[in-house]
C-alpha positions in Angstrom: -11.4 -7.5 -15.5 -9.2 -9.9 -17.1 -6.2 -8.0 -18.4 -5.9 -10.5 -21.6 -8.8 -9.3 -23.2 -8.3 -6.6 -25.9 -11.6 -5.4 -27.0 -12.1 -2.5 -30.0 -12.2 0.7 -28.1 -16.1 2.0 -28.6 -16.8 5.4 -26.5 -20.4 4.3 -26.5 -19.4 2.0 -23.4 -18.4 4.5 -20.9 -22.4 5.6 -21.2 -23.1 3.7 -17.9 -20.5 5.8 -16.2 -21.8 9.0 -17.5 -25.1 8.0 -16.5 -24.0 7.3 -13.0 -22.1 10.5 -13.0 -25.0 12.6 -14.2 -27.5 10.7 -11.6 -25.0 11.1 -8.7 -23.7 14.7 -9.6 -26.9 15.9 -10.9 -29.2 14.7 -7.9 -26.1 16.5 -5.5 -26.6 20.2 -6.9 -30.5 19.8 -6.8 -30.1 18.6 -3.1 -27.6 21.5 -2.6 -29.8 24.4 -4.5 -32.6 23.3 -2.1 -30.2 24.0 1.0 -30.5 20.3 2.0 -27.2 19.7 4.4 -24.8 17.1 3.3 -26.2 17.6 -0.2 -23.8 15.2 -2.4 -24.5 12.6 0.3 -28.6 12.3 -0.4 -28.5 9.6 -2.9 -26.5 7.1 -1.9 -24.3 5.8 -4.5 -25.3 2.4 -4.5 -28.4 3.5 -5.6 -27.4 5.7 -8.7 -25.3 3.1 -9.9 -27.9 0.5 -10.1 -29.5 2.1 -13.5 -26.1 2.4 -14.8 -25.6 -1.2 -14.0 -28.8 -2.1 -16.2 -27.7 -0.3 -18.6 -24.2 -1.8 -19.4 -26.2 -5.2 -19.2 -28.8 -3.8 -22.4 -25.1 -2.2 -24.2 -23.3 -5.5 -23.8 -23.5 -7.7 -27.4 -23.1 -10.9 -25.3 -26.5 -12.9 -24.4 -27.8 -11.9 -21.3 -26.6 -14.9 -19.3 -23.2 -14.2 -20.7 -23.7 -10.2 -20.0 -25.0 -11.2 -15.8 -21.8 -13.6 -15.8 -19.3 -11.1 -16.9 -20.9 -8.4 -14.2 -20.7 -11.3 -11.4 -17.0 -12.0 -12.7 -16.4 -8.0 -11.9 -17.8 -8.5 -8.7 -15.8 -11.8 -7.7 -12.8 -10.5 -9.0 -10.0 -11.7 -6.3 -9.5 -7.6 -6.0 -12.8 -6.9 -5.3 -13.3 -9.4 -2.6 -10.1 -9.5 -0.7 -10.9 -5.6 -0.4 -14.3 -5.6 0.7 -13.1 -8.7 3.4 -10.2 -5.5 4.8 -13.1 -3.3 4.4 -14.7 -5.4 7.3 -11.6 -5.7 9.5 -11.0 -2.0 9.5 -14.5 -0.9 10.4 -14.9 -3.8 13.2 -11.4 -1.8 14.3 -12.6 1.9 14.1 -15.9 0.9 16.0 -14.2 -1.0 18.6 -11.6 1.3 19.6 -14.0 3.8 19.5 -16.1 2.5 22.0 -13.0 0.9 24.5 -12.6 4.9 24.5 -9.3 4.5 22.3 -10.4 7.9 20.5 -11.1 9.5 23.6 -8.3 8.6 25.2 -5.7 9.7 22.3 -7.3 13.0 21.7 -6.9 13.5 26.1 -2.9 12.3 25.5 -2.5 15.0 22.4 -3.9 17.5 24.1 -1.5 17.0 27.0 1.2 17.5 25.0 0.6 20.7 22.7 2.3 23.2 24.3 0.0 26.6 24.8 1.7 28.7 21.8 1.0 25.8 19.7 -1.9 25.2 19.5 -2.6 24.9 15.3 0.2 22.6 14.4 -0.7 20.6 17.7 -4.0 19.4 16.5 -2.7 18.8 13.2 -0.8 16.5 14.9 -3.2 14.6 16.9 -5.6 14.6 13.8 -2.7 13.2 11.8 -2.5 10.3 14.7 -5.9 9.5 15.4 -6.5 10.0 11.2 -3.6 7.3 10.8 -4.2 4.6 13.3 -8.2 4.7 12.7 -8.2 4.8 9.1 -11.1 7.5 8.6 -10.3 11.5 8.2 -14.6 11.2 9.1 -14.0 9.1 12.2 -11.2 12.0 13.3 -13.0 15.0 12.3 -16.4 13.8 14.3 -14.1 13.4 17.1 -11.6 16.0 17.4 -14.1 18.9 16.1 -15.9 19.4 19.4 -12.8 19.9 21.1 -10.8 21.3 18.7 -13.7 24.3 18.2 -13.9 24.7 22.1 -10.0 25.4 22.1 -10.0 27.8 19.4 -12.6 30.0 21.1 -11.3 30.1 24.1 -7.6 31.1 22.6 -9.1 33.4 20.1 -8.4 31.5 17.4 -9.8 32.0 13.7 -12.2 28.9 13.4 -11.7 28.2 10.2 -7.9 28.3 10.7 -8.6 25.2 13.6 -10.9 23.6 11.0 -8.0 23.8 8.5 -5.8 22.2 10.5 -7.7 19.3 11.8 -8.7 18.6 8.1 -5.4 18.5 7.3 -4.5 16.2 10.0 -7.3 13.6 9.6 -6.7 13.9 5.6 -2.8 13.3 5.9 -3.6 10.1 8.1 -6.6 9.0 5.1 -4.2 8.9 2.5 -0.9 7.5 4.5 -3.0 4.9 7.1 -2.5 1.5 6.0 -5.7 0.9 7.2 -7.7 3.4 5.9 -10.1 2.8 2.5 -8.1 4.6 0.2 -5.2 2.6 1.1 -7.3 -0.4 0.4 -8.5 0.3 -3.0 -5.1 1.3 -4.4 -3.3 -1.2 -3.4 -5.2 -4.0 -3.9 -6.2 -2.2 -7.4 -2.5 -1.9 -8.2 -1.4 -5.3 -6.7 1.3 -3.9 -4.0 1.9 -4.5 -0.5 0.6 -2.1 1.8 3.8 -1.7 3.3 5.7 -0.5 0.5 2.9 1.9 -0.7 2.9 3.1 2.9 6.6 3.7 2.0 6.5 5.4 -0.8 4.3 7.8 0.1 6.5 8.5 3.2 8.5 10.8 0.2 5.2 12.9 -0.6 3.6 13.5 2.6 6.6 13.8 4.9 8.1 17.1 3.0 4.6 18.1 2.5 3.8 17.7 6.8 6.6 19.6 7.9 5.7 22.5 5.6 2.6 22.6 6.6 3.1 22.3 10.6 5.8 25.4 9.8 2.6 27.4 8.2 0.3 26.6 11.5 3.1 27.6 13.8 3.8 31.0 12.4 -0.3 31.1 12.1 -0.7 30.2 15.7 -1.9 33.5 17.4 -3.5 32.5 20.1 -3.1 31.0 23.7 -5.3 28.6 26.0 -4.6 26.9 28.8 -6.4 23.7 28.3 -7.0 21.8 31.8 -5.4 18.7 32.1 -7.7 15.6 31.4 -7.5 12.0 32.7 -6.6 9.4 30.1 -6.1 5.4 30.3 -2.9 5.0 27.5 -3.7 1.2 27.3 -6.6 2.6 24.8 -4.3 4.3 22.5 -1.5 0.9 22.6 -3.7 -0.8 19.8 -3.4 2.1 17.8 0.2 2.5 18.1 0.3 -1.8 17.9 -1.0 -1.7 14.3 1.1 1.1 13.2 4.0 -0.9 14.0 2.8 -4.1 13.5 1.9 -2.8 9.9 5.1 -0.9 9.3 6.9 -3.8 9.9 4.6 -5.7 7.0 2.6 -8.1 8.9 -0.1 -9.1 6.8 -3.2 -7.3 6.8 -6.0 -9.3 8.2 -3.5 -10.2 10.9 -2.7 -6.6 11.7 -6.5 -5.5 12.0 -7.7 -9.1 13.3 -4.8 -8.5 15.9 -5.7 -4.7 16.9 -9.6 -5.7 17.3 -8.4 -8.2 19.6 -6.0 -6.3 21.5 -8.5 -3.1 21.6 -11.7 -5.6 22.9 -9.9 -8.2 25.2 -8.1 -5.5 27.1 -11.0 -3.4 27.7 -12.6 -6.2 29.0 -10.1 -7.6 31.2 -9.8 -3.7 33.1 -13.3 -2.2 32.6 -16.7 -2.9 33.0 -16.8 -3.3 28.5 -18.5 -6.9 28.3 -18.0 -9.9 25.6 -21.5 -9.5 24.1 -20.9 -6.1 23.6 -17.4 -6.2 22.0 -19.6 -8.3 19.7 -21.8 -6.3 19.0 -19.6 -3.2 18.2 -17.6 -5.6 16.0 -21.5 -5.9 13.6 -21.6 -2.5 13.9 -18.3 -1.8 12.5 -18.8 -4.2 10.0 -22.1 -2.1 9.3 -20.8 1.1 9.3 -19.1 -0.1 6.0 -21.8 -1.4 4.6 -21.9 1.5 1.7 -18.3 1.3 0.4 -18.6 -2.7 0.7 -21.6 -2.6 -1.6 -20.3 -0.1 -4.0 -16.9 -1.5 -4.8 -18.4 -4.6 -5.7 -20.9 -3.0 -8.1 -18.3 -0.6 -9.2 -16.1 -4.2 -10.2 -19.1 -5.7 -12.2 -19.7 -2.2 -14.1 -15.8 -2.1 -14.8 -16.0 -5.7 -16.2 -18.9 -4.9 -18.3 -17.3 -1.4 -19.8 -14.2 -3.4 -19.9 -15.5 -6.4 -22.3 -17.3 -3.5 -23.9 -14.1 -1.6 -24.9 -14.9 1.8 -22.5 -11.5 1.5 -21.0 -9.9 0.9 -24.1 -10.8 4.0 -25.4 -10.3 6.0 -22.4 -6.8 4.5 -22.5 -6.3 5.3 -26.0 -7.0 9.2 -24.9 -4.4 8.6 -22.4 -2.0 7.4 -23.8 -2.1 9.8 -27.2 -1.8 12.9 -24.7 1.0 10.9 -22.8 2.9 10.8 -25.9 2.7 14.2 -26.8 3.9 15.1 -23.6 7.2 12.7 -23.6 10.3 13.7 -23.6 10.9 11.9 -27.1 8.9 12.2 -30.0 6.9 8.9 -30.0 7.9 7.6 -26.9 5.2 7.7 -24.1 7.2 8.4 -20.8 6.5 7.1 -16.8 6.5 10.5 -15.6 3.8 11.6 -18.3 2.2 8.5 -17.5 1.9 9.0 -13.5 0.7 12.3 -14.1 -1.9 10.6 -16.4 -3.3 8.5 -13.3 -3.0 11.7 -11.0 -5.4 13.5 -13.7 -7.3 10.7 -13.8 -8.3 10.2 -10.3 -8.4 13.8 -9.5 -11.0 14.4 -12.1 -13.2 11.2 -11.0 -13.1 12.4 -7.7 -14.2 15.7 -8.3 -17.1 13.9 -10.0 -18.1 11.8 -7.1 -16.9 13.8 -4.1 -15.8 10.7 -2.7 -11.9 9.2 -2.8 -12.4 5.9 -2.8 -15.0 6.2 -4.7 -12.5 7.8 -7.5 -9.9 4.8 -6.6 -12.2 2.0 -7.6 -13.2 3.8 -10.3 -10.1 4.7 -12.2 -8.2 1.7 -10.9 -7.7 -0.7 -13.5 -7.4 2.1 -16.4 -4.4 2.9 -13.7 -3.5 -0.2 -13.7 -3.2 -1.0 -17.3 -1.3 2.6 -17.6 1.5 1.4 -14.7 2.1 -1.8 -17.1 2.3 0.0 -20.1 4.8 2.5 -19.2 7.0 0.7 -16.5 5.2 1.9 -13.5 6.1 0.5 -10.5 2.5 -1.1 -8.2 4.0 1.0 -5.3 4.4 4.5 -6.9 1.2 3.7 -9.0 -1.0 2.9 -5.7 1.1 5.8 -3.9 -0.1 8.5 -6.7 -3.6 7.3 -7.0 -3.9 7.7 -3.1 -2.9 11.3 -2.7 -4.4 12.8 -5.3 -7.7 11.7 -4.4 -7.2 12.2 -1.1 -5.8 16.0 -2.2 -9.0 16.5 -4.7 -11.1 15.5 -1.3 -9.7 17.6 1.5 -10.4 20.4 -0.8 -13.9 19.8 -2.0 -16.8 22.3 -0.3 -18.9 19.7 -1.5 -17.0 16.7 0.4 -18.2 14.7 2.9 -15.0 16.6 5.0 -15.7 20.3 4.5 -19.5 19.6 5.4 -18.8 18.1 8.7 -16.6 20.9 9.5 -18.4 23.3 8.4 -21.8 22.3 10.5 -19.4 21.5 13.5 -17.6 25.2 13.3 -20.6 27.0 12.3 -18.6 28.2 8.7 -19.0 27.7 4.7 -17.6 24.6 3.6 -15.1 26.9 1.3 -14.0 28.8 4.6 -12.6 25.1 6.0 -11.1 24.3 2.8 -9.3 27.4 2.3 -7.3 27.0 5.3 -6.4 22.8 4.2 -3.2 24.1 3.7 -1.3 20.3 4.2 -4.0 19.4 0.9 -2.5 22.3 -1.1 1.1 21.8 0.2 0.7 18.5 -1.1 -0.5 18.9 -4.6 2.8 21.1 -5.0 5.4 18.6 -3.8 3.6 15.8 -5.5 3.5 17.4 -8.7 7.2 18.3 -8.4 8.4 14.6 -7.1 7.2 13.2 -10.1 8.6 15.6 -12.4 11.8 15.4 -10.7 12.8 12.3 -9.4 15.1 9.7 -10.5 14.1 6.5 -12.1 
């Protein structure tokens, strides 16, 4: 992963990443023609990538001792590690607040705020909240579904309308929480602080948010009046205490080490929530990640491999010929062709995997190697990367997203994507800001 190396460019060593394509991909449509729910989400990706692992090992010209080292390099790559130790942190959060009633509570303090003619724009509000502080667009949807489905029935509501709008929510928080995994692997793949990628994508998803809550109001047909509900706000303070204590660029383990703290030792100072099991909820946190903790480490190894092999020199060499061409000078490859490179990149990675940070790991040191080449800065590289896989997975019918919804609202997955209109609104602006903007 070293970026000193400069090995001949040989397509033959993006095989192993084919072959984990084809195994991941291929075993998803069987799983899905067989009308297996949650079809993309049978094999689990550490699993696929394991013979695509073996075979970068047999590819590799090095001896095998030298082929293992360069995989275990990958995987201790300071990157790698200091991500998967975040990783940790942010599940041990997620699970905690969760069960202090955090979620709970901040759902019960949305709700007794939307107005009754506002309904739509209200939970993509609270989705946006909850999706922001938590870190998971999954963790939101589980929670705010139930309620949100109960609402729009009783106001007459179009369901996949509500299911648009809470996916938009919980995907607006997954691509701007500081917190959340996607955040995580595109910063640390891009070497930036989370605070100024939290910043710069404050110019994307702002424009793009206010468009979109102006859609669900004028979309916001119906009426219920929802009873008011009891709620304890010292559970949501540790969410708002690691959006500011983030914000104002604390460092990461500090923010989450902080907000597990503050989330555990209060609910056990006021409630009945006991030490053994605030520890307990802190293992399962950490096990509730266990999946993405596993893969990005076996995605690192695989990326050192292809690398030494020269996979991601030829893929770059691809890039950077149709960067070129579309400059604005004859021979000179320019930053806005190049960011719309990685945004191509990613998008079409995660469309492979059906998973954004997934696609993050994946395309992030190609990314990175493009952002150095062409005067990229970390920020706006880890910024782009992180909302267009986050666009390409709010409006997969084959995400993990759209088949939550579409089990929890009783709807086809593509009925709860159509209506992501905050995904959509998204692409658009994105696409234009980089065209655009000043440099």
């Amino acid at each position: 992963m070293s970026q000193s190396q400069q090995p001949t460019p040989k397509a033959l060593a993006l095989l192993p990443l084919g072959v984990f394509l084809t195994l991941f991909i291929g075993a998803g449509l069987y799983f899905q023609s067989q009308g297996v729910d949650f079809a993309f989400y049978q094999l689990p990706s550490v699993v696929a990538i394991l013979p695509a692992i073996l075979l970068a090992i047999i590819l590799s010209k090095q001896k095998l001792n030298n082929a293992i080292a360069t995989f275990v390099d990958g995987i201790g790559h300071n990157n790698i590690i200091t991500m998967c130790l975040i990783y940790l942190l942010a599940g041990a959060f997620a699970a905690v607040g969760k069960a202090t009633g955090g979620v709970d509570a901040t759902v019960a303090l949305g709700l007794s705020l939307i107005p009754a003619a506002f309904l739509l724009p209200g939970f993509f509000i609270i989705a946006a909240f909850i999706s922001t502080s938590m870190g998971t667009s999954m963790g939101t949807l589980a929670a705010v579904a139930p309620i949100a489905l109960g609402v729009a029935q009783q106001a007459g509501i179009e369901p996949a309308l509500m299911a648009g709008a809470i996916l938009s929510g919980a995907m607006f928080g997954d691509n701007l929480s500081i917190i959340s995994d996607t955040t995580i692997a595109s910063t640390r793949t891009q070497g930036c602080d989370m605070r100024d990628k939290f910043r710069e994508n404050l110019i994307f998803a702002v424009p793009a948010a206010l468009i979109t809550l102006l859609i669900f109001s004028f979309a916001s047909a119906g009426e219920a009046v929802i009873e008011p509900q009891q709620y304890d706000l010292l559970s949501v303070l540790p969410y708002i205490a690691i959006l500011i204590l983030a914000v104002a660029g604390v460092n990461v383990f500090v923010v989450l080490t902080a907000g597990i703290l503050f989330a555990g030792l209060s609910a056990i100072a006021t409630t009945d929530y006991g030490v053994i099991q605030f520890g307990q909820d802190v293992y399962a946190g950490f096990g509730n990640m266990q999946e993405i903790f596993i893969l990005s480490m076996l995605v690192g190894g695989l990326a050192a491999l292809m690398q030494q092999q020269g996979g991601l020199a030829f893929v770059s060499n691809i890039i950077e010929k149709l960067i070129a061409r579309f400059s604005k000078k004859q021979g000179e490859a320019s930053t806005r062709a190049a960011e719309l490179g990685m945004a191509g990149l990613v998008s079409f990675t995660n469309t492979c995997v059906a998973n954004n940070t997934v696609s993050i790991i994946v395309a992030g040191d190609l990314a990175k190697q493009l952002a150095t080449q062409h005067q990229v800065a970390p920020k706006r590289a880890a910024s782009i990367l992180d909302i267009f896989a986050c666009i390409v997975q709010g409006l997969l019918p084959y995400g993990a997203q759209a088949l939550l919804l579409s089990s929890a609202f009783l709807i086809s997955p593509l009925a709860a994507v159509s209506q992501a209109f905050y995904c959509m609104i998204l692409a658009v602006v994105a696409i234009v800001v980089v065209l655009i903007r000043k440099r």
